[in-house]
C-alpha positions in Angstrom: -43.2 1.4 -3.1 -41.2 4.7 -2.7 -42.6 8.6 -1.2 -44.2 9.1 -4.8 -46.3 6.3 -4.9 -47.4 6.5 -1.4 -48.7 9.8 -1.9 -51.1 8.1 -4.3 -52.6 6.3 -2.0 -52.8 8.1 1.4 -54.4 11.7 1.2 -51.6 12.9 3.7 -48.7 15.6 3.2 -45.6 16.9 4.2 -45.2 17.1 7.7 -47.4 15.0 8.4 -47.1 11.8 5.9 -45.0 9.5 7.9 -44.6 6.8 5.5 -41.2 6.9 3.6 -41.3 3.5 2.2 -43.4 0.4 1.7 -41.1 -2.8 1.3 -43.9 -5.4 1.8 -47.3 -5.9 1.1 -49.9 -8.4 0.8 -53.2 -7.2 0.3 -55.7 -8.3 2.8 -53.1 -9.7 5.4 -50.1 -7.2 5.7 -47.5 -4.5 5.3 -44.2 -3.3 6.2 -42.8 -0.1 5.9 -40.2 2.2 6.6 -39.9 5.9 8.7 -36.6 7.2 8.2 -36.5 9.3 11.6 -34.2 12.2 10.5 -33.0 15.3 13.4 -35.2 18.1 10.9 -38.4 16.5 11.7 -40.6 19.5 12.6 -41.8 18.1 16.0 -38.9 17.9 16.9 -38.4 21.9 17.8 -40.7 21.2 20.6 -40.5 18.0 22.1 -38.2 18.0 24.0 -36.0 20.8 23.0 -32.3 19.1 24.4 -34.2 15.7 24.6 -35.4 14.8 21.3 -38.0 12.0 21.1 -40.4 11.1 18.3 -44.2 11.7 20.5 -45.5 8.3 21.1 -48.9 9.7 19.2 -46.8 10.0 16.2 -45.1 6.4 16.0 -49.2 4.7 16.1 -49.9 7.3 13.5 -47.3 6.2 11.2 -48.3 2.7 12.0 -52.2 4.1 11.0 -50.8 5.5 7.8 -49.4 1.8 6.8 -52.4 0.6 7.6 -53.6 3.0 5.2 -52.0 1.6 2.5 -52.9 -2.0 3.6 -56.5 -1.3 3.8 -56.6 0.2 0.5 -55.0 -2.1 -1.4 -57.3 -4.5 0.1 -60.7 -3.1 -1.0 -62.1 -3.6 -4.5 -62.8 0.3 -4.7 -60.1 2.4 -2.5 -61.0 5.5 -4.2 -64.5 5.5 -3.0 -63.5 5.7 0.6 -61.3 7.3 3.1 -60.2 5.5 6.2 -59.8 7.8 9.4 -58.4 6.2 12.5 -61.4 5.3 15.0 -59.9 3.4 18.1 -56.7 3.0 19.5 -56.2 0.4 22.1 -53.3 -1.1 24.2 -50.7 1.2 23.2 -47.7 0.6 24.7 -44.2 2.3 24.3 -41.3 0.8 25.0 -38.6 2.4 24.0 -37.7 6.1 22.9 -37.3 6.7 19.3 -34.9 9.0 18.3 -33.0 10.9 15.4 -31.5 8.6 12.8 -33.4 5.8 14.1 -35.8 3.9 10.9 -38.6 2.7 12.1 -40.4 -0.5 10.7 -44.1 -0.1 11.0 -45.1 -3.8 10.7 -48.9 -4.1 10.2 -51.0 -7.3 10.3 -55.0 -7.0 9.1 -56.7 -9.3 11.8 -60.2 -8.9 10.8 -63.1 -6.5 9.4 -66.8 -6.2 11.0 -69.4 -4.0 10.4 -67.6 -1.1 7.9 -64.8 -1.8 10.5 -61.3 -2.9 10.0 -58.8 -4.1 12.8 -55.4 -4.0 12.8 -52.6 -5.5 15.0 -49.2 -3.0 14.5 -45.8 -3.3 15.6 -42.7 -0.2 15.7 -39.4 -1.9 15.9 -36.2 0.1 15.5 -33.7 -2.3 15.1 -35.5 -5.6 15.4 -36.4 -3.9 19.2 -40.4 -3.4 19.4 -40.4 0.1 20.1 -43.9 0.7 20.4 -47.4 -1.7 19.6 -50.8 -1.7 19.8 -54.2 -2.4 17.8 -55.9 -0.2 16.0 -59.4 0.2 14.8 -59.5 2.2 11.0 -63.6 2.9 9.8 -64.7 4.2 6.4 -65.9 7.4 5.3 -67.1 8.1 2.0 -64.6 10.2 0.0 -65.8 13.4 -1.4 -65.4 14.8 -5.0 -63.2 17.6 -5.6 -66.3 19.9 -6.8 -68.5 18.5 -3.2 -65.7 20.5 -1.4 -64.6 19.2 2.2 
């Protein structure tokens, strides 16, 4: 699944759609997908001018995103819903990412409860976990282009 097709199914834009490329995915159980990590990236002006490193807040949201794209090609009627990111827990980061590093979000669906959806994610860089966590996605009822936002 390439930028175009991604766009289809996540409701996020340029800068902040941080899924380049999907090059697995089983509905219902997991994805993997790319972040090319390239030196124009617009956070990068600010964080850390001289020290460039990809905020840690950005690599789980990138992993959220391919969850995204999980999730919704695991319910029966995606374009009914929108999934927002509810709960992030045990984050840890273990290594800086960096320009020209490519990221592989690697996303594992562990279970869904009550409207809730729970996700195990991985950042590697490498084959090197750069960053992990799980995260919690809920669903919100999407709106219709005349019901405004």
């Amino acid at each position: 699944m390439k930028a175009e097709q991604i766009e289809k199914w996540l409701p996020h834009r340029y800068p902040f759609l941080l899924v380049d490329r999907v090059l697995e995915l089983n509905p219902g159980q997991s994805i993997l997908a790319l972040k090319n990590v390239t030196y124009n990236e617009p956070f990068f002006t600010g964080h850390f001018p001289g020290l460039k490193l990809m905020p840690g807040v950005l690599i789980i949201e990138a992993l959220a995103q391919a969850g995204g794209i999980l999730l919704y090609h695991t319910l029966p009627d995606p374009e009914s819903v929108v999934m927002v990111l509810s709960k992030v827990e045990e984050a840890k980061f273990r290594k800086p990412v960096v320009p020209g590093d490519q990221l592989r979000l690697s996303v594992q669906l562990l279970r869904q409860k009550a409207g809730f959806y729970y996700f195990s994610a991985q950042a590697l860089v490498e084959g090197e976990v750069v960053a992990e966590g799980r995260l919690t996605a809920g669903l919100m009822k999407a709106s219709k282009p005349d019901e405004g936002q």
